[in-house]
VMD Tcl script that draws the C-alpha trace (Angstrom):
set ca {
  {0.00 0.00 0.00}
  {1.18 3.65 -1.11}
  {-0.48 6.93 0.39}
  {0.44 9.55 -2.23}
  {-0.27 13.42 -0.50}
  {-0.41 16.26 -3.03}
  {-0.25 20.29 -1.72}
  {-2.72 21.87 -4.49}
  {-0.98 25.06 -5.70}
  {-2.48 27.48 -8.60}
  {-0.47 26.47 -11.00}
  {-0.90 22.78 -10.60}
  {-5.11 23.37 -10.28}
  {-4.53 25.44 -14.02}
  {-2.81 22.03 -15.55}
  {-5.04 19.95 -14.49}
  {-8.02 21.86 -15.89}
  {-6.13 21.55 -19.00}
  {-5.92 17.74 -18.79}
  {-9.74 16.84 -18.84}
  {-9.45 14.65 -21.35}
  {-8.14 11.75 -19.26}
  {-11.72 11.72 -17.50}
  {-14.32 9.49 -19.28}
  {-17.73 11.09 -20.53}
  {-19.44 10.22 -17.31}
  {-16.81 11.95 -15.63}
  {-17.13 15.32 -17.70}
  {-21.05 15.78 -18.15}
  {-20.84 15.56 -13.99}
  {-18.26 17.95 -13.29}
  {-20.29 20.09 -16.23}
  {-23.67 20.13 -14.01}
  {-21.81 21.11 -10.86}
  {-22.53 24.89 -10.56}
  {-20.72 25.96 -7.73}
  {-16.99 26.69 -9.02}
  {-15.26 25.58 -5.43}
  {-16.78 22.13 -5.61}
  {-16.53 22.03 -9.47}
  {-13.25 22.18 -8.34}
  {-12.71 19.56 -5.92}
  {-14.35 17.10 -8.15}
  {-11.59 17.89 -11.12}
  {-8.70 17.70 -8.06}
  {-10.17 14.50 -7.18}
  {-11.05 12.95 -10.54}
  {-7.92 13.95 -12.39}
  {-5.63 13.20 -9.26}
  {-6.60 9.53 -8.89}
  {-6.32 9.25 -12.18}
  {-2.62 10.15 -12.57}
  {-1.96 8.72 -9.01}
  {-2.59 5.06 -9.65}
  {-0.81 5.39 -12.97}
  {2.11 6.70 -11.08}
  {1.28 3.51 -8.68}
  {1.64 1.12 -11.02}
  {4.49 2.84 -13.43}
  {1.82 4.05 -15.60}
  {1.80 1.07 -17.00}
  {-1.65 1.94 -18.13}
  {-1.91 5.66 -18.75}
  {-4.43 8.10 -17.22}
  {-7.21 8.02 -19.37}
  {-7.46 4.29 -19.67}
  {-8.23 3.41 -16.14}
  {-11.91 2.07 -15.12}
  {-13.47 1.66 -12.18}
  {-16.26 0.08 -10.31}
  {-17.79 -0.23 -6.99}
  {-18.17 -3.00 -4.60}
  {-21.59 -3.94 -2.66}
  {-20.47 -1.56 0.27}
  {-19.77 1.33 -2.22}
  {-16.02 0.83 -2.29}
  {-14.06 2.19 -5.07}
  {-11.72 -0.09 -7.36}
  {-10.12 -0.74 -10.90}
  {-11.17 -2.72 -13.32}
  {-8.67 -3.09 -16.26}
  {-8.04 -6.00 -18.56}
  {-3.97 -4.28 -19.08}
  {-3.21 -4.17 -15.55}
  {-4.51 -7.36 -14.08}
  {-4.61 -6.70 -10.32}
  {-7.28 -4.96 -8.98}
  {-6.26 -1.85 -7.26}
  {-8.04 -0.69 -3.81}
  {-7.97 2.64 -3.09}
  {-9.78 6.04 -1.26}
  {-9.24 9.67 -1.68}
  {-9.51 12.03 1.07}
  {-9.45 16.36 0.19}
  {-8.72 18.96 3.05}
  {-8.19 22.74 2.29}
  {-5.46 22.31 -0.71}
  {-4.22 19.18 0.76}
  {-5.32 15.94 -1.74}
  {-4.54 12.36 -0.78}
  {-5.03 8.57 -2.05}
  {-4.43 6.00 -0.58}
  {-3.63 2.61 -2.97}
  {-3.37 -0.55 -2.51}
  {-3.31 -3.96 -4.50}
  {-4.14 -6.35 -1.79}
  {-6.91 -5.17 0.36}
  {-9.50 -1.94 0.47}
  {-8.24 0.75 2.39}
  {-10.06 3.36 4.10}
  {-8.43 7.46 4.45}
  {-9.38 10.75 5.95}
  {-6.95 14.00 6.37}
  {-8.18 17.10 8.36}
  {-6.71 20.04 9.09}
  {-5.69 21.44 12.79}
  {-6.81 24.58 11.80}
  {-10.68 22.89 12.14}
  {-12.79 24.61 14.78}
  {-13.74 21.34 16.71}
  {-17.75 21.05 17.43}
  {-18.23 19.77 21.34}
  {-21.89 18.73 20.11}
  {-21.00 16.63 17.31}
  {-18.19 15.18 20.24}
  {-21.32 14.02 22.27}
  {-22.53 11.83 19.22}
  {-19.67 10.37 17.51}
  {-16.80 9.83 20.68}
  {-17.37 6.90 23.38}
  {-18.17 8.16 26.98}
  {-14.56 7.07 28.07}
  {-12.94 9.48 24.81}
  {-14.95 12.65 25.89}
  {-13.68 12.11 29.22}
  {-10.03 12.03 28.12}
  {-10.93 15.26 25.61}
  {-12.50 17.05 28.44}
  {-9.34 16.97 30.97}
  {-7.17 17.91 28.34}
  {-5.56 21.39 27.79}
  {-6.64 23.33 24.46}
  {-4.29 22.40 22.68}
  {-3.94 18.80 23.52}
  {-7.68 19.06 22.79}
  {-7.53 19.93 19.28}
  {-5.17 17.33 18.45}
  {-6.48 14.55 20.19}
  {-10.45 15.75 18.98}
  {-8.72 15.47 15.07}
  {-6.68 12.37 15.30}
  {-10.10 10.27 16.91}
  {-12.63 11.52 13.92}
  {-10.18 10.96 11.60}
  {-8.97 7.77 12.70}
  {-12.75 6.67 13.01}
  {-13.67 8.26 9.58}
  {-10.85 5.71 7.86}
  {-12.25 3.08 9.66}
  {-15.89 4.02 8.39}
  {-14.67 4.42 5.10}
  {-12.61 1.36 4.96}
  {-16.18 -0.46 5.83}
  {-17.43 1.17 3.71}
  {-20.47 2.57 5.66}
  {-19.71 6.17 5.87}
  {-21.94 8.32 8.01}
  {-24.25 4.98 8.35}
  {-21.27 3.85 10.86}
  {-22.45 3.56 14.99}
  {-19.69 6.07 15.38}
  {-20.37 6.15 19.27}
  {-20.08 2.24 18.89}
  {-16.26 2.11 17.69}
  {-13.81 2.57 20.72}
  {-10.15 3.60 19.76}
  {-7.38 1.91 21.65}
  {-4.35 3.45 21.34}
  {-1.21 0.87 20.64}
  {1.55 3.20 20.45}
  {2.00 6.57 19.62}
  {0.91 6.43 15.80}
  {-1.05 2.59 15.63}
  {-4.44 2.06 17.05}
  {-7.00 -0.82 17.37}
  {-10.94 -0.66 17.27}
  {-13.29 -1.84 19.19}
  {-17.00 -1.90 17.47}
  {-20.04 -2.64 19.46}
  {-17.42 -4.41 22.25}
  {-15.54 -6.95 19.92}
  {-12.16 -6.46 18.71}
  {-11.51 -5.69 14.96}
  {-8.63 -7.57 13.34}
  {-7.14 -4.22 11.83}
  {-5.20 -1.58 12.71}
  {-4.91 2.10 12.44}
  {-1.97 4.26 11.48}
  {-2.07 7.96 12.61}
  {0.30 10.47 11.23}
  {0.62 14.77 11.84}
  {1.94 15.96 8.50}
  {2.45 19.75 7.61}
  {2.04 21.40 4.14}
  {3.25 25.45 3.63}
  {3.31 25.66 8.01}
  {-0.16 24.19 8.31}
  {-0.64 20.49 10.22}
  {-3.06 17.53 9.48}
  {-3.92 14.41 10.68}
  {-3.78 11.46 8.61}
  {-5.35 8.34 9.16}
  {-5.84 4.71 7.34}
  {-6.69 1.74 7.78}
  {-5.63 -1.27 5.87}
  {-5.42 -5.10 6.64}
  {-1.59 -4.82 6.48}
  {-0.85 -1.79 9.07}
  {0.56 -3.38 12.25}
  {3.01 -2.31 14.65}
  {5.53 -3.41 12.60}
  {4.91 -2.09 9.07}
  {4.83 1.33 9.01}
  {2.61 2.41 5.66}
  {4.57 4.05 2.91}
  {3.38 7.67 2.43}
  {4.93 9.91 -0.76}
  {4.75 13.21 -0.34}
  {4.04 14.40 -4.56}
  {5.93 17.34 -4.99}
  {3.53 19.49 -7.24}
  {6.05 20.26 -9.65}
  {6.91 16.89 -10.04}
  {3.00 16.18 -10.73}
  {2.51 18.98 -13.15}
  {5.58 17.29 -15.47}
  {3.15 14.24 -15.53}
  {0.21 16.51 -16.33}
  {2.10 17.75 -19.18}
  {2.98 14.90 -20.61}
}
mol new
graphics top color blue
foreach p $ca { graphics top sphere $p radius 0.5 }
foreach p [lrange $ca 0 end-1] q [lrange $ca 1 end] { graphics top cylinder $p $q radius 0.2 }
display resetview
């Protein structure tokens, strides 16, 4: 498994608003009847990202354009491609002007990214953290707050995503446990899930984020291998 992180500069959104053609017709007549310009946006970063990402994943032995995809029962996200004949896993996650994907060839993997700069919401706290996790974010100082409030959702946000259930997750069900400073196990609904979670503070142009995924191959061992795409790097492949 790869986790490719992209910083989305000006220059980089331009070329890839020049590079539509790698998205299928689907793809284009939905971006066309998105009418606000911010999430018009997104959806190119997204689209056209992936796109080049997994091509970069698999040393584009099949180019941009060419790559299909499908969805499993749980609304997963996958390739299907007759050129490259294992089926890539992967999930995006999109913060500020901070993209990621997360890839693998083995297993579906589940990703979130948020920023510290996110005002946390005590409310939503009361329906998505156990009892025994507000308890820990209520004795903590404000700072300590923040950080540990951003690394729980977004741990538990991969792990929804990586089930594939989304917001339809028992959030208040799933009970972190931390294993070491970056790993973390899950309880849901009192029994122990086999995988683990890997938790990582990355910074982009002095801001911070927390990364999390979850993958059947994270353990305390294996630490996941995260590329951080240098945009000017990316917008050579763009122009290619």
């Amino acid at each position: 498994m790869k986790i490719y992180i992209v910083e989305i500069t000006p220059k980089l959104l331009q070329s890839m608003c020049q590079v539509l053609d790698v998205l299928s017709p689907i793809e284009k007549t939905e971006i066309a009847l998105i009418g606000n310009n911010q999430l018009k946006m997104s959806i190119v970063v997204s689209k056209v990202l992936k796109r080049y990402l997994l091509s970069e994943y698999c040393d584009f032995g099949i180019l941009p354009a060419y790559w299909e995809f499908e969805k499993t029962i749980e609304n997963k996200p996958y390739t299907v491609n007759s050129i490259y004949e294992s089926k890539l896993f992967f999930n995006v996650s999109h913060c500020e002007d901070i993209f990621a994907i997360a890839i693998s060839s083995k297993d579906e993997v589940g990703l979130d990214i948020e920023s510290y700069h996110y005002k946390i919401d005590d409310r939503l706290a009361q329906t998505v953290f156990t009892d025994s996790e507000i308890v820990k974010l209520q004795r903590s100082s404000i700072l300590s707050k923040q950080m540990h409030y951003l690394r729980l959702w977004t741990i538990k946000e991969a792990y929804a995503k990586y089930l594939g259930l989304g917001i339809g997750l028992d959030f208040k069900g799933l009970d972190i446990v931390g294993r070491s400073e970056s790993y973390y196990a899950a309880m849901y609904n009192n029994k122990v899930q086999p995988n683990h979670i890997y938790n990582k503070t990355i910074c982009f142009s002095g801001k911070s984020y927390a990364l999390s995924v979850t993958h059947k191959e994270i353990n305390l061992n294996q630490t996941p291998h995260i590329i951080e795409f240098d945009s000017r790097r990316l917008m050579k492949l763009l122009s290619k």
